[in-house]
C-alpha positions as CSV (number, residue, x, y, z in Angstrom):
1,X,120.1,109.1,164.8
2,X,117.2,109.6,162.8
3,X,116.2,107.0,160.0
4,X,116.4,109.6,157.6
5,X,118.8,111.7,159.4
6,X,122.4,113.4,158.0
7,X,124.6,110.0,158.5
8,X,127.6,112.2,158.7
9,X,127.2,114.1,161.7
10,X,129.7,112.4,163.7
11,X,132.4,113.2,160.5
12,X,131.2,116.6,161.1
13,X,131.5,116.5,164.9
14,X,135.2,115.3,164.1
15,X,135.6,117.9,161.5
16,X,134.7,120.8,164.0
17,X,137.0,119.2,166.9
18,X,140.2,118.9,164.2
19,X,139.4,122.5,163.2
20,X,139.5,123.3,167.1
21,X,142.5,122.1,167.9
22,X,144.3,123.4,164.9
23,X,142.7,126.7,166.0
24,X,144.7,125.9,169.7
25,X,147.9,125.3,167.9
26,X,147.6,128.5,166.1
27,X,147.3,130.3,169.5
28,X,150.2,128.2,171.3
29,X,152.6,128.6,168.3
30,X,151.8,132.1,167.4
31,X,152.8,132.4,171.5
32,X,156.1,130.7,171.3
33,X,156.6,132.7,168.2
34,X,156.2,136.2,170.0
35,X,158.4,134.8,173.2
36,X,161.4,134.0,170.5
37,X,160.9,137.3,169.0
38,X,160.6,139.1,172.6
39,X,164.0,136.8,173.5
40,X,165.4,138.6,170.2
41,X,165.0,142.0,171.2
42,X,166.2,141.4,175.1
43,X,169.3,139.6,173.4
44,X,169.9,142.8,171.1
45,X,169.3,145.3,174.0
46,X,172.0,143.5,175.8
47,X,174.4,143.6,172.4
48,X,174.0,147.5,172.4
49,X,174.0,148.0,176.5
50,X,178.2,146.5,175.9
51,X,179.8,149.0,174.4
52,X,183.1,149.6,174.9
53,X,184.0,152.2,176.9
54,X,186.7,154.6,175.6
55,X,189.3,154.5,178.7
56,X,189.4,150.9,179.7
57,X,191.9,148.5,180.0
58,X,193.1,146.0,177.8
59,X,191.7,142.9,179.9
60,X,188.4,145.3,180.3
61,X,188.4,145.7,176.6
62,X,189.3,142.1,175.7
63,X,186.3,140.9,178.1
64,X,184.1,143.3,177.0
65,X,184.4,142.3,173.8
66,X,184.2,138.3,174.6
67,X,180.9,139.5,176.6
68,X,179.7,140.9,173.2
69,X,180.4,137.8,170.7
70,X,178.6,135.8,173.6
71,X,176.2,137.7,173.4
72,X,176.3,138.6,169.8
73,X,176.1,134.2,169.2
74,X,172.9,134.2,171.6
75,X,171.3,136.8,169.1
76,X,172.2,134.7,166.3
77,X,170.4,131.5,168.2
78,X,167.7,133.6,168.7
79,X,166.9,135.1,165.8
80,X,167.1,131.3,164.3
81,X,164.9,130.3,167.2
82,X,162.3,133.0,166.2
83,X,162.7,132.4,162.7
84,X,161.7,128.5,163.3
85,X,158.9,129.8,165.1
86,X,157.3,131.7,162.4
87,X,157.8,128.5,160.2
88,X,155.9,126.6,162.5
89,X,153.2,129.6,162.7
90,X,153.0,129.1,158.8
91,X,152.7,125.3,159.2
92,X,150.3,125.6,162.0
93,X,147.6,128.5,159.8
94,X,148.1,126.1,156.8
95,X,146.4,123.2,158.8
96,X,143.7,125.1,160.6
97,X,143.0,126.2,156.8
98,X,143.0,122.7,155.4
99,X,140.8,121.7,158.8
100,X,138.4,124.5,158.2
101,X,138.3,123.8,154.3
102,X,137.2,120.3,155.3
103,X,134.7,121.1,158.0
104,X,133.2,123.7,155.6
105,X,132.9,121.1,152.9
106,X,131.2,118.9,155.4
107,X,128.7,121.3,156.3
108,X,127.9,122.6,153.1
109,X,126.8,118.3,152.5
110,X,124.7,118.7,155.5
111,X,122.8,122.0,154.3
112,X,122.7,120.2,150.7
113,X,120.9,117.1,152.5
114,X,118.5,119.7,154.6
115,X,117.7,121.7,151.8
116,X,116.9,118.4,150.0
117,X,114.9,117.3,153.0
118,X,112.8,120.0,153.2
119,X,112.1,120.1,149.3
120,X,111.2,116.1,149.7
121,X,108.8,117.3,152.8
122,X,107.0,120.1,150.5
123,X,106.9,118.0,147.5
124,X,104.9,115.6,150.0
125,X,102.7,118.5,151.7
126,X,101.9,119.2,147.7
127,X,101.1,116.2,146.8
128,X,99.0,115.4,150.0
129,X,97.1,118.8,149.1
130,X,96.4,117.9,145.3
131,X,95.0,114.3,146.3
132,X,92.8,116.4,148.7
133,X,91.9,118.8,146.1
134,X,91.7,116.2,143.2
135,X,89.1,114.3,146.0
136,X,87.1,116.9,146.8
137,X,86.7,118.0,143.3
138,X,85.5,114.6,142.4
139,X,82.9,114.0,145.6
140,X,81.7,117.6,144.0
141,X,80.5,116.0,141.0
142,X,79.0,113.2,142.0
143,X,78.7,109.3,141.9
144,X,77.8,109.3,138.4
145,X,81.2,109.5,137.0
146,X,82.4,106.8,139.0
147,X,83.6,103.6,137.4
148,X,80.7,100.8,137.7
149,X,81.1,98.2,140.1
150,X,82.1,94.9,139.5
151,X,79.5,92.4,140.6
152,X,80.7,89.4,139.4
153,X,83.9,87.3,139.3
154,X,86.5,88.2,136.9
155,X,85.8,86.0,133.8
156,X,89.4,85.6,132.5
157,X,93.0,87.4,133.4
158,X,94.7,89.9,131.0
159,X,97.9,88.2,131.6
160,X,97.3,84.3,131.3
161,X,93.6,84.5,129.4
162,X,92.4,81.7,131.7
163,X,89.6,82.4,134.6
164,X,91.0,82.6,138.0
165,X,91.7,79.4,140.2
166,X,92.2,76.9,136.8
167,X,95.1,75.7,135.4
């Protein structure tokens, strides 16, 4: 990565690849939600395809309506089944929400450090372009406003008051 790069590209890499998978386990569990629900419906066809029919026997009757509580019980799993599903639908949207909220907040760290980046990069090109100016303007008027040359040694320092090279 660059020196000056976004150092938390990989966490936002990692971000994006959570936020993909709880995307998949949307998809898969909204799937198994719709087969439980589809099992639901075939299980209540079947409930209302056993009626009993008016001239039938006792033992037809009696089985008939032992065909219906078995089935009427498999409706009852299934509706459970399919409720459970939808649960886990719920579960699953609530973490592809709390992935996306914190890939989002990654990438909005990564457009705060571009945006800063670029400011950094024109505050530079402006500077660069008032030294130029600030230069030119100078050469414009001329040596004569130049500081005069030192031709000698430096007699004493600022800081100790003793000439240079003595103690």
């Amino acid at each position: 990565m660059a020196k000056n790069g976004f150092r938390l590209g990989a966490v936002l890499r990692a971000r994006k690849a959570q936020e993909d998978a709880a995307k998949a386990a949307v998809v898969r569990a909204r799937g198994e939600a719709a087969s439980a629900h589809g099992t639901v419906h075939t299980r209540e066809r079947d409930l209302d395809g056993r009626r009993v029919t008016d001239g039938a026997t006792s033992a037809a009757f009696a089985a008939t309506l032992m065909a219906r509580q078995a089935i009427a019980g498999a409706l009852s799993a299934a509706i459970g089944a399919a409720s459970l599903a939808d649960e886990t639908v719920q579960e699953r949207l609530d973490d592809l929400t709390d992935a996306a909220v914190q890939h989002r907040t990654i990438e909005k760290l990564q457009e705060r450090h571009d945006l800063t980046r670029k400011q950094t990069a024109a505050a530079i090109e402006a500077k660069a372009v008032d030294d130029l100016t600030t230069a030119a303007a100078f050469n414009r008027r001329g040596n004569h406003d130049r500081p005069a040359k030192r031709l000698g040694p430096v007699i004493s320092s600022p800081v100790s008051g003793q000439a240079p090279g003595t103690k």
